[in-house]
Each structure stands twice: as C-alpha cells, then as structure tokens.
SETORZA-356795 format. One record per residue: residue number from 1; chain; y, x, z of N, C-alpha, C in turn. Coordinates in nm, 3 decimals. Example, Ala and Ser with C-alpha at 12.3 -4.5 7.8 and 13.67 -1.06 7.14 Angstrom:
# residues 2
REC   i ch     nyy     nxx     nzz    cayy    caxx    cazz     cyy     cxx     czz
REC   1  A  -0.569   1.319   0.780  -0.450   1.230   0.780  -0.330   1.320   0.780
REC   2  A  -0.225   1.285   0.708  -0.106   1.367   0.714   0.003   1.290   0.787
***
This chain:
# residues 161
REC   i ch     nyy     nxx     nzz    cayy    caxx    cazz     cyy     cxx     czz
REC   1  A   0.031   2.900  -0.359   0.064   2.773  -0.299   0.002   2.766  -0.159
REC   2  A   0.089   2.706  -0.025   0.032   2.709   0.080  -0.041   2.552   0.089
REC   3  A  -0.120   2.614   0.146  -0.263   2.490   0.183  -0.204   2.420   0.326
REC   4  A  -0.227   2.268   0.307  -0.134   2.171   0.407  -0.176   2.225   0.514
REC   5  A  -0.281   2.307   0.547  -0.355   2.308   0.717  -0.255   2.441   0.728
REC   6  A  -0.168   2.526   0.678  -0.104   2.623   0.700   0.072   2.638   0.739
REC   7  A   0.052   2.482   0.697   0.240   2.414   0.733   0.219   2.381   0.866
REC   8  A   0.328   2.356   0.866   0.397   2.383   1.024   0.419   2.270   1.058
REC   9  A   0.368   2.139   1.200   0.392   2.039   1.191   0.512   1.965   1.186
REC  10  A   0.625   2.059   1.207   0.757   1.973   1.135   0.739   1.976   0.997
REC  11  A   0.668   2.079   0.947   0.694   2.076   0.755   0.636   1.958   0.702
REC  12  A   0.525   1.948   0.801   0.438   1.846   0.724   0.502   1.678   0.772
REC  13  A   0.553   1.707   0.890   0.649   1.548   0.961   0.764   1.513   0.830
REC  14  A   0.838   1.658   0.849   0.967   1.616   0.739   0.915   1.625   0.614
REC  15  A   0.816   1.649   0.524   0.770   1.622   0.383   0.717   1.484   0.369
REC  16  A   0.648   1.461   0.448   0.550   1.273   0.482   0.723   1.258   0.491
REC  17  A   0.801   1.246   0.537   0.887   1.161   0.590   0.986   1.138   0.452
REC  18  A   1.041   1.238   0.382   1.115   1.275   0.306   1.027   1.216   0.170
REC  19  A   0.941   1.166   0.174   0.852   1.129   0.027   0.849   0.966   0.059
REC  20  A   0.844   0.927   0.221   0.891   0.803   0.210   1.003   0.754   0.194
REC  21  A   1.113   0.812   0.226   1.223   0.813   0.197   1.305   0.777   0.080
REC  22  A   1.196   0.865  -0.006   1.199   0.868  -0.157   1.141   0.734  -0.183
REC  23  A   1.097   0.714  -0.187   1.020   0.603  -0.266   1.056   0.448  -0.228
REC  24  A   1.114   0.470  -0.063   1.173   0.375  -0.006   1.310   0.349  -0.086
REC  25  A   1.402   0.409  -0.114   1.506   0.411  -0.146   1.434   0.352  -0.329
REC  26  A   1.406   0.436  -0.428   1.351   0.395  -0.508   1.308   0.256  -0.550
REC  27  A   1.224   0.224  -0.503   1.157   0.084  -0.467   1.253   0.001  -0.406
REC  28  A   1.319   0.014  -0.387   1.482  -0.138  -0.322   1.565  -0.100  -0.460
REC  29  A   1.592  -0.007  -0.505   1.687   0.028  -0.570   1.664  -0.054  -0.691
REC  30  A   1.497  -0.039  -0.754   1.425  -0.140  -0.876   1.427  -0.294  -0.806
REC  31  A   1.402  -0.294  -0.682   1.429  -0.462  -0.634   1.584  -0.546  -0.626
REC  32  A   1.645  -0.464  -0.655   1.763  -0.507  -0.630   1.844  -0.510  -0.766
REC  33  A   1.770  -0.454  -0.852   1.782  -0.459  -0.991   1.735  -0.542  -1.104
REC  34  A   1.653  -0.548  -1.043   1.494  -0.643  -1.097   1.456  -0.788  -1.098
REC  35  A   1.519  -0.804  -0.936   1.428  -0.950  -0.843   1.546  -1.027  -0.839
REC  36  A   1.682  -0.983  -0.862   1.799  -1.049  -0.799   1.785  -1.232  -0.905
REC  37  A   1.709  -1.253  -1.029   1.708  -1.368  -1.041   1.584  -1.435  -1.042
REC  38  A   1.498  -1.376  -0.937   1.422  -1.467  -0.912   1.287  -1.398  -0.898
REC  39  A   1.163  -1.416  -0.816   1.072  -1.360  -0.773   0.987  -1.294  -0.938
REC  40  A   0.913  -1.209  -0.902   0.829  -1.160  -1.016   0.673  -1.177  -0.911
REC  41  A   0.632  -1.317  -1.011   0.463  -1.365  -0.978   0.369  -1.242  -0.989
REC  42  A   0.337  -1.156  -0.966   0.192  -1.064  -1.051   0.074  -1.100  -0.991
REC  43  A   0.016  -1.192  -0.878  -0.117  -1.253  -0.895  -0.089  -1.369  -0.841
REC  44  A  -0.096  -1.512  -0.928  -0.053  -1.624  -0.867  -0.154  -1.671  -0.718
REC  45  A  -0.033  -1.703  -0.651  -0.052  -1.773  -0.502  -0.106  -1.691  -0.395
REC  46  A  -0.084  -1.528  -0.468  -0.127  -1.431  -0.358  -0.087  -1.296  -0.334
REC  47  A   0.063  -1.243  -0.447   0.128  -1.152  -0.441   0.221  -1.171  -0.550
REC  48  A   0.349  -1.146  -0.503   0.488  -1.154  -0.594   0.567  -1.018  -0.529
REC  49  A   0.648  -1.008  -0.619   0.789  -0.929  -0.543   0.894  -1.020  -0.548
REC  50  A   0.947  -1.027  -0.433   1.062  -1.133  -0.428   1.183  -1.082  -0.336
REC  51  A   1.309  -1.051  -0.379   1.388  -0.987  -0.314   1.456  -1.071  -0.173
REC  52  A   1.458  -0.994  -0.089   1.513  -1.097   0.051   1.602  -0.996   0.130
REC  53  A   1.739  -1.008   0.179   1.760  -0.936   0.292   1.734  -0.974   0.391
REC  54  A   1.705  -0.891   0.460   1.649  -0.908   0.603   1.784  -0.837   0.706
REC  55  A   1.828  -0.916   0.796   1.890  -0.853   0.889   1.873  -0.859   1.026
REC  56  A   1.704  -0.882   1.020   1.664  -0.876   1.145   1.559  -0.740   1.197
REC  57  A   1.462  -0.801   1.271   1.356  -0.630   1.220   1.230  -0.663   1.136
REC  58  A   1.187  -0.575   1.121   1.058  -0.570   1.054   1.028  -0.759   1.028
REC  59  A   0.927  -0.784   0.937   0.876  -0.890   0.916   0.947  -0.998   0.972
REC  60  A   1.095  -1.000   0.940   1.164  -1.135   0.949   1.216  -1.173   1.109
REC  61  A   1.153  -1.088   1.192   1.167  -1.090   1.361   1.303  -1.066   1.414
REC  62  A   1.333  -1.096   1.472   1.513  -1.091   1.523   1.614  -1.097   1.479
REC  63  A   1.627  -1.201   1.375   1.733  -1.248   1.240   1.843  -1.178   1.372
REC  64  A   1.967  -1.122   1.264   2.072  -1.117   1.312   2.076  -1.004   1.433
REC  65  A   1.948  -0.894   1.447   1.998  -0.793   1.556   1.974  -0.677   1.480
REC  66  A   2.044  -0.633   1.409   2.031  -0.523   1.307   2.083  -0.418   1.380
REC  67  A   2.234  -0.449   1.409   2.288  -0.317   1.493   2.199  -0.262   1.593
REC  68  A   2.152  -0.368   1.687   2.054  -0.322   1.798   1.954  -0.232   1.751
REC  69  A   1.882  -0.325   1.667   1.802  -0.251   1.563   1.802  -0.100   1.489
REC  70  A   1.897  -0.105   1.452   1.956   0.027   1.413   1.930   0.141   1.519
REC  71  A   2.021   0.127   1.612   2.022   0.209   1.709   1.935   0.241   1.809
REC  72  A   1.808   0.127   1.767   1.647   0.211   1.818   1.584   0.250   1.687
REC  73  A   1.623   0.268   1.602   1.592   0.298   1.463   1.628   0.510   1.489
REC  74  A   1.776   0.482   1.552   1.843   0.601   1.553   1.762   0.675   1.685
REC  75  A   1.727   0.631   1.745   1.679   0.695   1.851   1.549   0.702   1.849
REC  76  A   1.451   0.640   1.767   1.308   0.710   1.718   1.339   0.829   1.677
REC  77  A   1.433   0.836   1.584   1.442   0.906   1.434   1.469   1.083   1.576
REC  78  A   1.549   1.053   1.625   1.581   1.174   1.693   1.512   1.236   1.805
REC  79  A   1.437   1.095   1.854   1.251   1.160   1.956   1.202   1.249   1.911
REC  80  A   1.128   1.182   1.746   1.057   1.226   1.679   1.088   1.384   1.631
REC  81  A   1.237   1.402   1.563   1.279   1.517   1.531   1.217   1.606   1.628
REC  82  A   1.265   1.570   1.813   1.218   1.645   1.852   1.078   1.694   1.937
REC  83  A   1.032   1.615   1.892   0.879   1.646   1.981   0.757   1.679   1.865
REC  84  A   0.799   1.670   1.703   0.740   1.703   1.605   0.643   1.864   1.615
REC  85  A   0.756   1.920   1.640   0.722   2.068   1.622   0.582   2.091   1.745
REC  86  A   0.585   1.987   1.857   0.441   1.988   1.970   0.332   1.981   1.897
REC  87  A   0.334   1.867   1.795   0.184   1.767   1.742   0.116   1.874   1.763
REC  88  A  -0.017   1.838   1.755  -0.149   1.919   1.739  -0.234   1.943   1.558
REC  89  A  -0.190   1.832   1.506  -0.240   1.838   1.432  -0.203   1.786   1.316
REC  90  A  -0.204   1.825   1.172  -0.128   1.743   1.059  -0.180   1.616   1.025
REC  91  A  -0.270   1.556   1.092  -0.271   1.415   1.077  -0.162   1.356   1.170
REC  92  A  -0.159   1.385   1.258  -0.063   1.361   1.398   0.086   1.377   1.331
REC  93  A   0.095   1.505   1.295   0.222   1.521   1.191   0.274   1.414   1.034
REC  94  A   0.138   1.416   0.995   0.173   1.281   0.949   0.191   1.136   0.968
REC  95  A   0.116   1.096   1.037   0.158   0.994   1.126   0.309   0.965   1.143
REC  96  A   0.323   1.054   1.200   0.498   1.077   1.271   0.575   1.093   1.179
REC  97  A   0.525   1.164   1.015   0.640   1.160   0.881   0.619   0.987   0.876
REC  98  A   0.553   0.943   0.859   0.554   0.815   0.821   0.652   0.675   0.920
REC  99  A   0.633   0.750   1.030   0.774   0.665   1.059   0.859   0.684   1.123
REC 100  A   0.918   0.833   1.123   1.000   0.894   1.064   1.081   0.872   0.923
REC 101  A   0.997   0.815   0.816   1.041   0.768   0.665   1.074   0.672   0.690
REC 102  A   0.956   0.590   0.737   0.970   0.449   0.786   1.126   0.422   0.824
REC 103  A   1.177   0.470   0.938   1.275   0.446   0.993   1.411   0.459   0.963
REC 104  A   1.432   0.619   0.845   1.554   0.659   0.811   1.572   0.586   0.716
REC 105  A   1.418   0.515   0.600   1.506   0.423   0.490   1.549   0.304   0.531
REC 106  A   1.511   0.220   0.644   1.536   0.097   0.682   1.697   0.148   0.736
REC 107  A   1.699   0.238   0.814   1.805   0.288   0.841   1.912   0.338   0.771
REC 108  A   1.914   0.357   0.647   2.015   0.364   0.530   2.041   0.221   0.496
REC 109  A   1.956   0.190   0.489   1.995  -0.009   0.419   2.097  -0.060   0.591
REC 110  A   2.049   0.000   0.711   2.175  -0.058   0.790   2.285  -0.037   0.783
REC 111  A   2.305   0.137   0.754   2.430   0.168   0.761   2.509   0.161   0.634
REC 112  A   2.491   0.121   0.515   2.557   0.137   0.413   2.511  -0.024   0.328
REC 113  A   2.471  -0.111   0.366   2.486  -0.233   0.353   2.520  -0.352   0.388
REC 114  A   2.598  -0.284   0.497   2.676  -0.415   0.571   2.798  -0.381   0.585
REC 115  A   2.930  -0.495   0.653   3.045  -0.439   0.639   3.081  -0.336   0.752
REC 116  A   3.005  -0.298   0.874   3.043  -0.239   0.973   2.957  -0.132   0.978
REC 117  A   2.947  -0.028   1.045   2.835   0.071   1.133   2.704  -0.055   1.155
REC 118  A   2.597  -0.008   1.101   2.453  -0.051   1.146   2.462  -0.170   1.138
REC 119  A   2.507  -0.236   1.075   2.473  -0.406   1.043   2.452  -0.423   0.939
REC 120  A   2.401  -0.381   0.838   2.377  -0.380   0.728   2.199  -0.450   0.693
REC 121  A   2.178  -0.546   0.596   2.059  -0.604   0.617   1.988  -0.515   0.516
REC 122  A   1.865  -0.506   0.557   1.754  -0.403   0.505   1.702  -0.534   0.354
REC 123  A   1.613  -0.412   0.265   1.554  -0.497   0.159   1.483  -0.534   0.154
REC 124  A   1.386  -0.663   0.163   1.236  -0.683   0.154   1.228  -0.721   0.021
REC 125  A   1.123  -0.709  -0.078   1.099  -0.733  -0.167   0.897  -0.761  -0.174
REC 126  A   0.825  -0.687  -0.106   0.665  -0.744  -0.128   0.647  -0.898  -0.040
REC 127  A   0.601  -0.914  -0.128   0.548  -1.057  -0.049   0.405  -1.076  -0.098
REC 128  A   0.336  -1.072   0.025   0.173  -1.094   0.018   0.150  -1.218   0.028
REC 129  A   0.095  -1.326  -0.011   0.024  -1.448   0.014   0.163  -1.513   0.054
REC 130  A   0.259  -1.573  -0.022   0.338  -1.669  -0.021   0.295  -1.740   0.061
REC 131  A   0.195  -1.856   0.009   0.167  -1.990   0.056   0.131  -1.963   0.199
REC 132  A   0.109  -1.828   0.243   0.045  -1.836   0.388   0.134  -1.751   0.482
REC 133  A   0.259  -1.754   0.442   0.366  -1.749   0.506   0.407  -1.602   0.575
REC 134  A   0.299  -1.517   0.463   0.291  -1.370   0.583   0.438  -1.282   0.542
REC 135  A   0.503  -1.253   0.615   0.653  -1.180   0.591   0.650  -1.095   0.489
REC 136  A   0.790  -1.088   0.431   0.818  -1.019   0.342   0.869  -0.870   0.384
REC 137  A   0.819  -0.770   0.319   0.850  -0.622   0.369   0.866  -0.525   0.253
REC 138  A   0.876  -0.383   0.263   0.941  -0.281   0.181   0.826  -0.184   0.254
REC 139  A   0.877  -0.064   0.159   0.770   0.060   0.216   0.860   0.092   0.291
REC 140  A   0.911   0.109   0.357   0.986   0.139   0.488   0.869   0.084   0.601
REC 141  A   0.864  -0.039   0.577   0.829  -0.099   0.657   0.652  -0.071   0.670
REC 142  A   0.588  -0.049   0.558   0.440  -0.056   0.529   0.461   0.142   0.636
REC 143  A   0.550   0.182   0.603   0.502   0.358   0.676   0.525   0.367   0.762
REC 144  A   0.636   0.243   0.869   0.602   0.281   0.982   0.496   0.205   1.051
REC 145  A   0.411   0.117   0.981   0.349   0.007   1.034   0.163   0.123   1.045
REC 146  A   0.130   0.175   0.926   0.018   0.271   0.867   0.052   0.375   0.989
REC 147  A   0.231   0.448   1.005   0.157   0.525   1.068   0.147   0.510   1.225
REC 148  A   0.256   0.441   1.276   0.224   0.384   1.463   0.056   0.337   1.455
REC 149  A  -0.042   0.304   1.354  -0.155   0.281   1.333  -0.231   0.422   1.343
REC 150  A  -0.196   0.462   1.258  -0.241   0.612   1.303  -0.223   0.692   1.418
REC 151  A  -0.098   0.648   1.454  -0.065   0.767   1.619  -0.186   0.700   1.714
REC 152  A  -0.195   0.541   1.685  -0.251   0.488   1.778  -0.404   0.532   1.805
REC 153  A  -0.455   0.521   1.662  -0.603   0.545   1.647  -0.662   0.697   1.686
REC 154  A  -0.533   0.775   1.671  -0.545   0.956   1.759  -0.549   0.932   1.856
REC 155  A  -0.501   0.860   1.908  -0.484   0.891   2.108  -0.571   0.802   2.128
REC 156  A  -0.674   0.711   2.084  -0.748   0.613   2.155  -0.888   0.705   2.136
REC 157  A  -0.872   0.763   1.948  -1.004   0.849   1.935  -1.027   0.975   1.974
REC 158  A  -0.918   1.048   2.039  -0.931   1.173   2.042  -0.995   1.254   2.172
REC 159  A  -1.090   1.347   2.125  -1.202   1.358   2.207  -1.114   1.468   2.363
REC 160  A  -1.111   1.500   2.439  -1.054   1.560   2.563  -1.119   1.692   2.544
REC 161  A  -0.999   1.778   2.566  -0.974   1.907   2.519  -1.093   1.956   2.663
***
C-alpha cells in the first residue's frame, strides 16, 4: 500500500475531492428521502436536519443566481484541475480536494435539478442553531468552507523558502 506522502498531488486533490463527492451526493440523496416531511430535531434548539433548496449560493446568499453561480462553480472546478499537479504539499493538495468536492457536488445539484443548464437549486439539509438563524448547508458546502480555510491558513503560515 502506498503511503499518502508518496501520491502525487493531483492523486491526493482528486481522492479528497472524489470522497466528498461521495458523501455529498449520499447525504442529499438520505435528505431528500428522509426530511421531505418535515425537519428531524436531534438536539433540541440547537441542531436538526431540515431539508431546504437553496438556489442561491452557499448559506442562503444570492437567492435566485444559481446559473451565475454555477458557472464560477465551473470555473474553480477547472483552475483547480489545473494548477493541482504545482501544490507543494498534500495538505495544500488537500485543501484543494476539498473544494474541488465542495464544488462538483453543489455543482451536480445545479445541473440536474433544475429545468435548464445550471439552474438547478442545490440541497441544504444541516441546520445548526435554528433559533439563531445560522444558514442551512450540506457537505458540499462544509468542504469548501474547511478547505478555502485551509488554503488560507498555508499561505498566511507558511514559512519562506
């Protein structure tokens, strides 16, 4: 078995990416199965799953610009493809699977849930703290949020070659 420090930073971009993917798709697939009559409480007044489409971006922000959306969705997705194989390092590489994942599952819920090309509304189903109004999101959304957190925290911490 090869040891992660021996993959190649696309292997390790497209595996992070391809496991969110998975699980993204997964996880809407049980919400949309599950939630459609009505939220599921699991700690009262501070976490439910509650199904919502969203056809704006991330956390409820730009009701109604999905297509737009999309198509900077599409054009991360194809940066990333190509500047992957540069990273320095498989944290860096992961980072970049993560929203990379992030992006292609939100990006399946555009293109194949609406009636046109890229208008399609994405799934939210976590909802943290109801009463305190914090947006509803999907792991789509949690991997690209963890890892633009991560790209960020490399380039602010990283010591000069």
């Amino acid at each position: 078995m090869r040891r992660l420090s021996s993959l190649s930073p696309r292997a390790i971009a497209l595996g992070v990416a391809a496991v969110v993917v998975v699980l993204d798709r997964l996880t809407k697939w049980w919400a949309v199965g599950n939630l459609s009559d009505g939220p599921m409480v699991i700690v009262d007044d501070w976490f439910q799953l509650r199904l919502l489409e969203n056809s704006g971006a991330s956390f409820g922000m730009l009701d109604g610009a999905g297509s737009y959306i999309a198509f900077g969705a599409l054009i991360a997705v194809v940066i990333i493809g190509l500047v992957v194989h540069k990273l320095e390092s498989g944290i860096e590489s992961a980072a970049m699977g993560l929203v990379l994942g992030g992006a292609v599952g939100n990006l399946i819920d555009r293109i194949f849930r609406g009636d046109g090309l890229f208008d399609g509304s994405v799934i939210d189903f976590i909802d943290i703290n109801p009463g305190f109004n914090f947006p509803t999101f999907n792991i789509a959304d949690s991997a690209i949020t963890i890892g633009a957190i991560l790209a960020v925290s490399i380039a602010i911490f990283r010591k000069p070659a």
